[in-house]
C-alpha positions as CSV (number, residue, x, y, z in Angstrom):
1,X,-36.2,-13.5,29.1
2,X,-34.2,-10.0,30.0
3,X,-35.7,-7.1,29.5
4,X,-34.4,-5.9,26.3
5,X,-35.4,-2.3,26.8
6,X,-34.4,-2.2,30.6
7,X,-31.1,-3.1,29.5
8,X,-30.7,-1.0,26.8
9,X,-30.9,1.9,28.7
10,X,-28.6,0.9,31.3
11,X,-25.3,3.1,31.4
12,X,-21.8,1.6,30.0
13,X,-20.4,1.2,33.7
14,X,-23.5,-0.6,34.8
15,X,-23.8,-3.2,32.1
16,X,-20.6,-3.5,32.2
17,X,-20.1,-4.1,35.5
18,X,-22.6,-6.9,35.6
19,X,-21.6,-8.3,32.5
20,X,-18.7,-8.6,34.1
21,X,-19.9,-10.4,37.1
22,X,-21.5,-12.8,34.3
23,X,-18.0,-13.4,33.3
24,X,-17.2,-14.4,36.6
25,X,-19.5,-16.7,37.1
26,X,-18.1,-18.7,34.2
27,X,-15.2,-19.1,36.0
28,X,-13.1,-17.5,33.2
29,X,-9.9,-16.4,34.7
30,X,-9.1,-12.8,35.8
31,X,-7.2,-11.7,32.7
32,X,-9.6,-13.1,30.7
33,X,-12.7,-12.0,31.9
34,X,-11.3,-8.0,31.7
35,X,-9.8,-8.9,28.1
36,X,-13.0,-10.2,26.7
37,X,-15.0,-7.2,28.6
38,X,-13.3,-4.5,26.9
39,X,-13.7,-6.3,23.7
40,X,-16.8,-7.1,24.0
41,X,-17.9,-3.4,23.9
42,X,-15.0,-2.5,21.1
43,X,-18.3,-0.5,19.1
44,X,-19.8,1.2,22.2
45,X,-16.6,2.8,23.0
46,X,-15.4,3.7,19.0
47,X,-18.1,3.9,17.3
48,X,-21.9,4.7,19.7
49,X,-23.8,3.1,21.8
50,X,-26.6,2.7,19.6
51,X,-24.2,0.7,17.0
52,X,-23.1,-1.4,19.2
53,X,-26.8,-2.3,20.3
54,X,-28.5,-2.3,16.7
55,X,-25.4,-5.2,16.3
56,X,-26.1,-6.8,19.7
57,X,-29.9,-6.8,18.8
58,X,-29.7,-7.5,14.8
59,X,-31.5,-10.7,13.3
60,X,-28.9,-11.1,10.9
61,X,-26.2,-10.8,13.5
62,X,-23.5,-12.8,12.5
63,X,-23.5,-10.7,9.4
64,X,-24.1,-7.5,10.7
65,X,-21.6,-7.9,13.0
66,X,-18.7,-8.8,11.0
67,X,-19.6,-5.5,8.8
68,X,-19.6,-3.1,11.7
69,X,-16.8,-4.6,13.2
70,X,-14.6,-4.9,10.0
71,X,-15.6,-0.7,9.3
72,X,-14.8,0.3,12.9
73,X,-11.4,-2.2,13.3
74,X,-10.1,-1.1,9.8
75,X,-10.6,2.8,10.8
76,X,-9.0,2.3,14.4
77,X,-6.6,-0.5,14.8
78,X,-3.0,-0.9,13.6
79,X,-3.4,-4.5,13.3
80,X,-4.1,-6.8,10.9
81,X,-8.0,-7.0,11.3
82,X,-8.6,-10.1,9.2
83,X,-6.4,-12.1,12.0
84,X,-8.8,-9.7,15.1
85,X,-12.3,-10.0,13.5
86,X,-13.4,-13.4,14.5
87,X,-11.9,-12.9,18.4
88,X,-14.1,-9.7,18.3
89,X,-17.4,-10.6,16.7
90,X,-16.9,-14.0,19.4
91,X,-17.1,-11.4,22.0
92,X,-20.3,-9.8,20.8
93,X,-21.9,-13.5,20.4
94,X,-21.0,-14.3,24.0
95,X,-22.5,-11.0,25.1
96,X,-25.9,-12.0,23.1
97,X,-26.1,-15.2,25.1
98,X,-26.4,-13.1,28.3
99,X,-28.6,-10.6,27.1
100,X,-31.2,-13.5,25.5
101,X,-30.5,-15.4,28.4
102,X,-33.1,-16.4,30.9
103,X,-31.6,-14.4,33.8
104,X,-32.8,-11.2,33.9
105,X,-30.4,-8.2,34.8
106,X,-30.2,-6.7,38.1
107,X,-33.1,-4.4,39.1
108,X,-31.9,-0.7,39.5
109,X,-33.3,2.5,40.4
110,X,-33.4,4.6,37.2
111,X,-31.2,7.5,36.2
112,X,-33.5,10.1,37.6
113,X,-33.5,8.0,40.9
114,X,-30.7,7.9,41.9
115,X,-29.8,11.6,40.8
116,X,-32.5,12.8,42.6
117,X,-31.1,10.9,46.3
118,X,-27.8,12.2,45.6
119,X,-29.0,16.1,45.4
120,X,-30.8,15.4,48.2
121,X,-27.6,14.1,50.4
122,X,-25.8,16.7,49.0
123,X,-24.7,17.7,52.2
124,X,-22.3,14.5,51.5
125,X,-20.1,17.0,49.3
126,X,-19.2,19.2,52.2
127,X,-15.7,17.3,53.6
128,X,-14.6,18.2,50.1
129,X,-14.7,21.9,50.9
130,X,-11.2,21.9,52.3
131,X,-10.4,21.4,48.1
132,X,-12.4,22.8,46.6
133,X,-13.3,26.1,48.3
134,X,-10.0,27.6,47.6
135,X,-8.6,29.4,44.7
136,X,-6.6,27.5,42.7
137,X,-5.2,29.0,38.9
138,X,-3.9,25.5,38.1
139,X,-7.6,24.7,38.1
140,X,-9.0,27.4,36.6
141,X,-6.4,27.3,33.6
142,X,-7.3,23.6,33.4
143,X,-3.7,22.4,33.3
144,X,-3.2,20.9,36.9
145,X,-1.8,17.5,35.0
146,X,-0.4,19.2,31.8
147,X,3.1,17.8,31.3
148,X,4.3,21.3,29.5
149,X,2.6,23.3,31.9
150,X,4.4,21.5,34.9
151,X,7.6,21.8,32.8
152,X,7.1,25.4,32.2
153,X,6.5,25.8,36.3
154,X,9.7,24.2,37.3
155,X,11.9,26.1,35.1
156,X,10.6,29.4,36.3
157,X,11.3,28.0,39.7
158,X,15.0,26.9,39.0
159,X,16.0,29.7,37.4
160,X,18.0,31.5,40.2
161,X,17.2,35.0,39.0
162,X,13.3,35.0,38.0
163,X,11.4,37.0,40.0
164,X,9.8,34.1,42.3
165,X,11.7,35.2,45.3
166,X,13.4,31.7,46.3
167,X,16.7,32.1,44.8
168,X,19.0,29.5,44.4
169,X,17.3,26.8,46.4
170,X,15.5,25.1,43.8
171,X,18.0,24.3,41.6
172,X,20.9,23.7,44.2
173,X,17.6,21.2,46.1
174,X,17.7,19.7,42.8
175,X,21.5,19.2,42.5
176,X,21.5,18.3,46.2
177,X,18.8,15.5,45.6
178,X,20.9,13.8,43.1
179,X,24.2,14.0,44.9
180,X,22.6,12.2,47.8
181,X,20.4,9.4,46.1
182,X,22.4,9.0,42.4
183,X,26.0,10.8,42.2
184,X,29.5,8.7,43.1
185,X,31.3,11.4,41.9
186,X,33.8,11.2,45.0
187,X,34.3,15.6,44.5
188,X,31.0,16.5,46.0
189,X,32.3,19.6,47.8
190,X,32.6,21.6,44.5
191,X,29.3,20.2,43.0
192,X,27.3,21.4,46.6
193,X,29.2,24.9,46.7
194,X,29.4,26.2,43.3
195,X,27.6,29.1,42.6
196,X,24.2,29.1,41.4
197,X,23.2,32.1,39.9
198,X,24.9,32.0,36.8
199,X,22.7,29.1,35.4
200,X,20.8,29.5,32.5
201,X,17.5,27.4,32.5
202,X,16.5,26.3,29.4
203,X,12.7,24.5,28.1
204,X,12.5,22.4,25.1
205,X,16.0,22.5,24.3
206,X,16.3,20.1,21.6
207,X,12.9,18.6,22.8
208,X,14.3,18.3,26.4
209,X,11.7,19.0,28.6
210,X,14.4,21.5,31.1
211,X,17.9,22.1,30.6
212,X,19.9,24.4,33.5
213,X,23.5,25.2,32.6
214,X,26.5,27.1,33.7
215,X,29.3,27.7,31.7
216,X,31.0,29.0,34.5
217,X,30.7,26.4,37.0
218,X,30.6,23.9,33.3
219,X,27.5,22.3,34.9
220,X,24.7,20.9,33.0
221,X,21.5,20.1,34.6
222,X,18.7,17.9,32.3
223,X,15.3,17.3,33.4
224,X,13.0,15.0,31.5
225,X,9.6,15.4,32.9
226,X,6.9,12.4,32.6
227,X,3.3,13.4,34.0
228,X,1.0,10.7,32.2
229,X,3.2,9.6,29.4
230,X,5.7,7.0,29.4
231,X,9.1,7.0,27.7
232,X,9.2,6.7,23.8
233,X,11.6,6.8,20.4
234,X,14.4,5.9,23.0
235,X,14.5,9.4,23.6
236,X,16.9,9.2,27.2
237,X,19.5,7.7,25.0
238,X,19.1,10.4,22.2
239,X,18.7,13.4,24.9
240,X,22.0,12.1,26.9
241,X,23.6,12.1,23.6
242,X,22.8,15.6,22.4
243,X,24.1,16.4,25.6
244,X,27.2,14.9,26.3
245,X,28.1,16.1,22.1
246,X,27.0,19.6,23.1
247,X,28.9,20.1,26.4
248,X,31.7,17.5,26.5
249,X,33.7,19.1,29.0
250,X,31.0,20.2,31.6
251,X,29.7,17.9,34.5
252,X,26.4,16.7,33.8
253,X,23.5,15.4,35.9
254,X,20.4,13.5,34.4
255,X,17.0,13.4,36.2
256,X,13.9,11.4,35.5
257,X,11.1,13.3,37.2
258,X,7.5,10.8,37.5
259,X,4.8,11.3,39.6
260,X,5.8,8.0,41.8
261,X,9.8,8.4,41.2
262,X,9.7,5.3,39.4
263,X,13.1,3.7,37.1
264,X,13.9,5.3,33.9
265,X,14.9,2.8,31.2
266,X,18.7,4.5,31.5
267,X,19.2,3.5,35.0
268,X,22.9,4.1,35.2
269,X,22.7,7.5,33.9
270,X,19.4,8.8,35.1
271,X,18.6,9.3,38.5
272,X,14.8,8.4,39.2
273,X,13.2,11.4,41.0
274,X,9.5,11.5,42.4
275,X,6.7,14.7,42.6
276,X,6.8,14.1,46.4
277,X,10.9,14.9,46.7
278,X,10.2,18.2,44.6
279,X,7.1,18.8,46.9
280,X,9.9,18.8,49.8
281,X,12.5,20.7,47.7
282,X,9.6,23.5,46.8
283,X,8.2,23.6,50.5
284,X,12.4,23.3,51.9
285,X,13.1,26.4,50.0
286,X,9.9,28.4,50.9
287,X,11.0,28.0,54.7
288,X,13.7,30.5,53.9
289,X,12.7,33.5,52.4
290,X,9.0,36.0,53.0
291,X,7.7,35.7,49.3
292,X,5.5,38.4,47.7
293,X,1.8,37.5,48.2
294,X,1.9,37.4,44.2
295,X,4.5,34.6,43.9
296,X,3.4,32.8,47.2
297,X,0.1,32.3,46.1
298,X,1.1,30.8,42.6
299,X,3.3,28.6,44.5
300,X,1.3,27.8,47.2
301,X,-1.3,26.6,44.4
302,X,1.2,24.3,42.3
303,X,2.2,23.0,45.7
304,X,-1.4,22.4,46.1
305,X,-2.1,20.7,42.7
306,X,1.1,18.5,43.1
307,X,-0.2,16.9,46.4
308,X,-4.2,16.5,45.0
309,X,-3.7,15.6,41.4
310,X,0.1,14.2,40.7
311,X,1.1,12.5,44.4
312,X,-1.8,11.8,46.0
313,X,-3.7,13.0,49.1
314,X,-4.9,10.5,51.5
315,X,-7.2,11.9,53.0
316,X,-9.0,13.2,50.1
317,X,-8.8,10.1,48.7
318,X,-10.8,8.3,52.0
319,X,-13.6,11.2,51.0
320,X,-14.0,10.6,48.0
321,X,-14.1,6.4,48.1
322,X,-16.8,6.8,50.7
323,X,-19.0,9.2,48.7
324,X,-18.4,7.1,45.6
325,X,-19.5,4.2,47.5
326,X,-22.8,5.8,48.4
327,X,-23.8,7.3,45.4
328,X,-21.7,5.2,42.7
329,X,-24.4,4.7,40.4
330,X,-25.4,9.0,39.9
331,X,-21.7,9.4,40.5
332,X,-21.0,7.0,37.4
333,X,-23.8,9.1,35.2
334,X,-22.7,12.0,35.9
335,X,-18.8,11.0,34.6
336,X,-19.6,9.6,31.7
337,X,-22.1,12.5,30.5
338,X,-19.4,15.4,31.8
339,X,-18.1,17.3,29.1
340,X,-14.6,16.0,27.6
341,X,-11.9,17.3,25.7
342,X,-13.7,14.8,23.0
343,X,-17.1,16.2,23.3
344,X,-16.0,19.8,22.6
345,X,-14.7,18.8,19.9
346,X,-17.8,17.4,18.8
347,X,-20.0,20.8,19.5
348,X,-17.0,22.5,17.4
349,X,-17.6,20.0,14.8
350,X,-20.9,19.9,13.9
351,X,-21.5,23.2,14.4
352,X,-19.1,24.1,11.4
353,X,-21.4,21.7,9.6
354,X,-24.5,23.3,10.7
355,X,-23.2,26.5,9.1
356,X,-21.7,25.0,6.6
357,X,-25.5,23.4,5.7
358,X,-27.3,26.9,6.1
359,X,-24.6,28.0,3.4
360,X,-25.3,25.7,1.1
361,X,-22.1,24.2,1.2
362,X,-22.8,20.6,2.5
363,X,-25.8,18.9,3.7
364,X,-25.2,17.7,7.4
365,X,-27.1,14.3,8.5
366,X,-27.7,15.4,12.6
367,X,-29.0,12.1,13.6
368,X,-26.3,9.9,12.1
369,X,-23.8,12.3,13.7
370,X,-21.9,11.1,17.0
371,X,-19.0,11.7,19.2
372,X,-16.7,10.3,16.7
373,X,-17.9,11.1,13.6
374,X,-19.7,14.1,11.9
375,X,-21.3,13.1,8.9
376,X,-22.1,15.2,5.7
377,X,-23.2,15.0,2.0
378,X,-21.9,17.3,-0.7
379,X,-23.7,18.1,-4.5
380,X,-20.6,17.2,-5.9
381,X,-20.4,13.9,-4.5
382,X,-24.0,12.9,-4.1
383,X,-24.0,13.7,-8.6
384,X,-21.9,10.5,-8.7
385,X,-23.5,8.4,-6.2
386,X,-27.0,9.7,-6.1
387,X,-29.8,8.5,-3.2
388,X,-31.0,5.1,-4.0
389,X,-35.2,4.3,-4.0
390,X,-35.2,0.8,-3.4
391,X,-32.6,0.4,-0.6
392,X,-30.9,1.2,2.5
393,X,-26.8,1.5,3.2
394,X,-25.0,0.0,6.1
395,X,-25.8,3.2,7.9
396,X,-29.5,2.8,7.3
397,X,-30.1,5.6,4.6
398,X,-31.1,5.6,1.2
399,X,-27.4,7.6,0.6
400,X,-24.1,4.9,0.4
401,X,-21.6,7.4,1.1
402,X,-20.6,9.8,3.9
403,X,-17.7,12.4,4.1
404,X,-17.1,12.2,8.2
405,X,-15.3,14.4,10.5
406,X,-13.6,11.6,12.6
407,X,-12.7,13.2,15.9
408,X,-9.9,11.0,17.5
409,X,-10.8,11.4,21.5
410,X,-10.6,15.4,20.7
411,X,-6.6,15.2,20.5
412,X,-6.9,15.5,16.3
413,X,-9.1,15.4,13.3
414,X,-9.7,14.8,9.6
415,X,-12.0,14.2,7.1
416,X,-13.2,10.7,4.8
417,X,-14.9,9.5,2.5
418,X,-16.7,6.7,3.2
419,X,-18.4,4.2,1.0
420,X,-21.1,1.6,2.3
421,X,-21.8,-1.7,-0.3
422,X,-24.7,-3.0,1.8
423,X,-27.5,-3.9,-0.2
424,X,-26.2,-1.4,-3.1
425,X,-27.6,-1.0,-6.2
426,X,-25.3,-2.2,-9.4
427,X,-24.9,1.5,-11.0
428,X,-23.9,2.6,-7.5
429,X,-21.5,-0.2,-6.9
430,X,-20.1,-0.1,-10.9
431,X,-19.8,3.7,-9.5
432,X,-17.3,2.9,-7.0
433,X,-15.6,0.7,-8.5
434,X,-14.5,3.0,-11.2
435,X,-13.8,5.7,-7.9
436,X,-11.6,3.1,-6.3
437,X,-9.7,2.7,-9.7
438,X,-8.2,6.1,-9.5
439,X,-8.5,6.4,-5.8
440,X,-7.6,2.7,-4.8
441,X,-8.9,2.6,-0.9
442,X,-6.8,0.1,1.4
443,X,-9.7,-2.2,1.5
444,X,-8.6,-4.7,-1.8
445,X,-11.0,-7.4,-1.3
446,X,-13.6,-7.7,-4.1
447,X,-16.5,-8.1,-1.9
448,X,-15.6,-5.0,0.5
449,X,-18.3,-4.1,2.7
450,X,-16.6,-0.6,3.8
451,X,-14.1,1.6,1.7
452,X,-12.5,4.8,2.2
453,X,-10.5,5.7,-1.1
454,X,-9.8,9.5,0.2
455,X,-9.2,11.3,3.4
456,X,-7.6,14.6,3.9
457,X,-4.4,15.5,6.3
458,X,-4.7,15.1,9.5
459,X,-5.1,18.1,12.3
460,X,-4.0,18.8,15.5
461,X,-5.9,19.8,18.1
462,X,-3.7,22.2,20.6
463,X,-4.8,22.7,23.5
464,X,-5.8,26.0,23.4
465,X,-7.0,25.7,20.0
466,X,-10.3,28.2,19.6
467,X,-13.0,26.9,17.5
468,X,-12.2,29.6,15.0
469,X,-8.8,27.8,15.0
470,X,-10.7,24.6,13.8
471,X,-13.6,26.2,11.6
472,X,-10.4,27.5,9.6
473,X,-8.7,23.6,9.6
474,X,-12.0,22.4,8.8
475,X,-12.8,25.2,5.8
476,X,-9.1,24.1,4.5
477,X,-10.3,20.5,4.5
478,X,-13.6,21.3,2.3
479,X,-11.4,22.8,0.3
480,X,-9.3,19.6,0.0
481,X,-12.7,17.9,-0.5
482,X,-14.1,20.0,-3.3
483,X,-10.8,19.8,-5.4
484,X,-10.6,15.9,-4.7
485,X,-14.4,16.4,-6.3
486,X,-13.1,18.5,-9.2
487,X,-10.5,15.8,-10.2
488,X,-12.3,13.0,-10.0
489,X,-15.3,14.1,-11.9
490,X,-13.0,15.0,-14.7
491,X,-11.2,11.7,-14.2
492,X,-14.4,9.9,-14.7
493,X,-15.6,11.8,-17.7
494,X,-12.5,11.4,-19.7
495,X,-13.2,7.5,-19.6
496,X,-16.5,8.2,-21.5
């Protein structure tokens, strides 16, 4: 039999992959085999690793399953999750045949292993020096594929009197792009000489990313600018509409900039425009003018960051498939331990807990705390559902509730209350049921496994959001909590 342990310690990319090649071997189609992969690890990836192994590993799995999966599907999916459960906890089943198969999984060097070779071929790193010895501010500011960023960059260098030193060019390259590749307006001669310095560049005009227009000339450029999102809300349609309303007498131009150029959804009034023709435009306009070593540098760097992070380098792109090739494995553990946006988050987090817990003000639980959820007690709440001595809740402690801090992939947060039935007592379980009565929780079935009658609003994280920023969302929220508290306990007492 596999080596429980052995695999158990395995990273996500590694038992993934050779899950994967399990897959295969079943002849399952290509579709298939990456649809039932990423379900298959639906609980490593929303909830932790170690859920999805306690479930993987559980003697009562069918049942352990189904409650884990309904908790983590109800919090996360817009769908209905009595229709997904069954697909999901056949997934996990599959995956429980392979692990208690009698194949055994492929022998690897462990983590320190293959760390430990790559430091010493360090020297591998060295053709990347042509990147990543030079000064870059996009890099520094973190922001080299930050749609507003890019947005704010291109309207500083349309605008034909900021103080970038290339005039005119940008914007008439612009104008000149689409008069070539999009326009049939047959009177090109005025469109190509008008004068360009009485345009007024606009960002976030009515949401659209950048507007340039002269009343003069009664020209209207309009930018909408997609980095790594897509088109949503129909918003070409709306944006065209706000325009044409606003300036019905002007000549108008509509540009789709994407990374690859590829087809707007409004083909017959957008024109489709790519990073690589602004890359020309930018590098065009440069030719004619000696900038200031100030504004060359700034451009020379977005230039830079446009042609490594948002077109594509080639040759960078050859270095780093052959060192990933070599050293995929350390490569791999070193990705999916780097700090994210979601892990920062998580610091934030729980340390406004841990201070929070010194105060007296909740009682943090450290080890049931993860990426996705910080987890905390209060006096208020734990008076109405007090420890039990004779059992354990779904998250294996003597408590059945949990306020958590669910941090969604570090982009937002909020905070809810969260009730586990496993194995609870009767006074407990009366005890929710009178909570759910005057805070009914979207779970209705009778014999709910999971419920989560209150939450608080939701926050955004911005981002440059400081963690005093969130310590002040998140003191707001125990606020929330406390008077939620307040209510309910007089709620309660008035049925007595």
């Amino acid at each position: 039999m596999m080596d429980i342990e052995y695999a158990k310690s395995l990273t996500y990319s590694s038992i993934r992959k050779q899950y994967k090649s399990y897959l295969q071997s079943l002849e399952l189609g290509r579709n298939t085999v990456g649809t039932v992969t990423g379900d298959t690890f639906y609980l490593w990836n929303n909830v932790s690793q170690e859920e999805f192994w306690r479930v993987v590993l559980s003697d009562d799995f069918e049942k352990e399953a189904r409650e884990s999966l309904l908790k983590a599907l109800t919090e996360h999916s817009t769908g209905n999750v009595s229709s997904l459960i069954n697909g999901y906890v056949s997934n996990l089943r599959r995956f429980r045949t392979f692990i208690f198969s009698a194949e055994t999984i492929e022998d690897e060097k462990d983590d320190a292993t293959v760390l430990k070779e790559f430091l010493l071929d360090i020297d591998c790193l060295d053709p990347l020096a042509e990147w990543t010895s030079k000064f870059n501010l996009f890099d520094i500011l973190k922001i080299s594929r930050v749609e507003i960023r890019h947005s704010n960059m291109l309207s500083w260098l349309l605008n034909p009197n900021e103080n970038h030193g290339l005039g005119e060019s940008v914007l008439r390259g612009f104008i000149q792009y689409v008069v070539t590749n999009f326009s049939e307006d047959t009177d090109v001669f005025s469109t190509l000489l008008m004068d360009c310095h009485g345009f007024l560049v606009q960002r976030e005009w009515h949401h659209i990313d950048v507007l340039a227009v002269s009343s003069d000339e009664k020209f209207v450029l309009c930018i909408e600018n997609k980095i790594d999102s897509g088109e949503h809300d129909n918003q070409l349609n709306r944006y065209r509409k706000i325009v044409e309303e606003t300036y019905p007498d002007y000549k108008k131009m509509y540009i789709y900039l994407s990374p690859d150029g590829g087809e707007s959804t409004d083909t017959d009034n957008w024109c489709s425009m790519g990073y690589q023709d602004v890359l020309s435009i930018v590098e065009n306009a440069r030719k004619k003018v000696k900038l200031l070593p100030e504004a060359e540098l700034l451009i020379q760097n977005y230039v830079d960051t446009i042609r490594r992070d948002i077109v594509g380098d080639e040759k960078l792109a050859q270095i780093c498939a052959e060192i990933y090739a070599k050293h995929q494995k350390a490569l791999d553990l070193i990705f999916e331990n780097r700090p994210d946006r979601a892990s920062d988050l998580a610091a934030i987090l729980l340390s406004w807990a841990k201070e929070k817990t010194e105060s007296g003000d909740i009682e943090v639980v450290t080890d049931k705390c993860v990426k996705s959820y910080t987890r905390f007690k209060t006096k208020g709440m734990s008076a109405l559902l007090p420890d039990s001595d004779s059992s354990l809740s779904g998250w294996g402690t003597p408590n059945y509730y949990f306020y958590e801090i669910r941090n969604n992939d570090g982009k937002e947060f909020y905070v809810q209350l969260s009730l586990s039935s496993k194995d609870i007592p009767d006074e407990l379980r009366d005890m929710c049921d009178r909570i759910n009565e005057h805070y009914p929780a979207r779970q209705k079935k009778v014999n709910w496994q999971w419920r989560s009658p209150f939450s608080t609003k939701h926050s955004k994280v911005e981002e440059e959001m400081s963690e005093e920023k969130i310590f002040e969302q998140l003191d707001k929220k125990l606020s929330e909590i406390f008077a939620f508290e307040e209510k309910l306990t007089k709620l309660l007492q008035q049925e007595e």
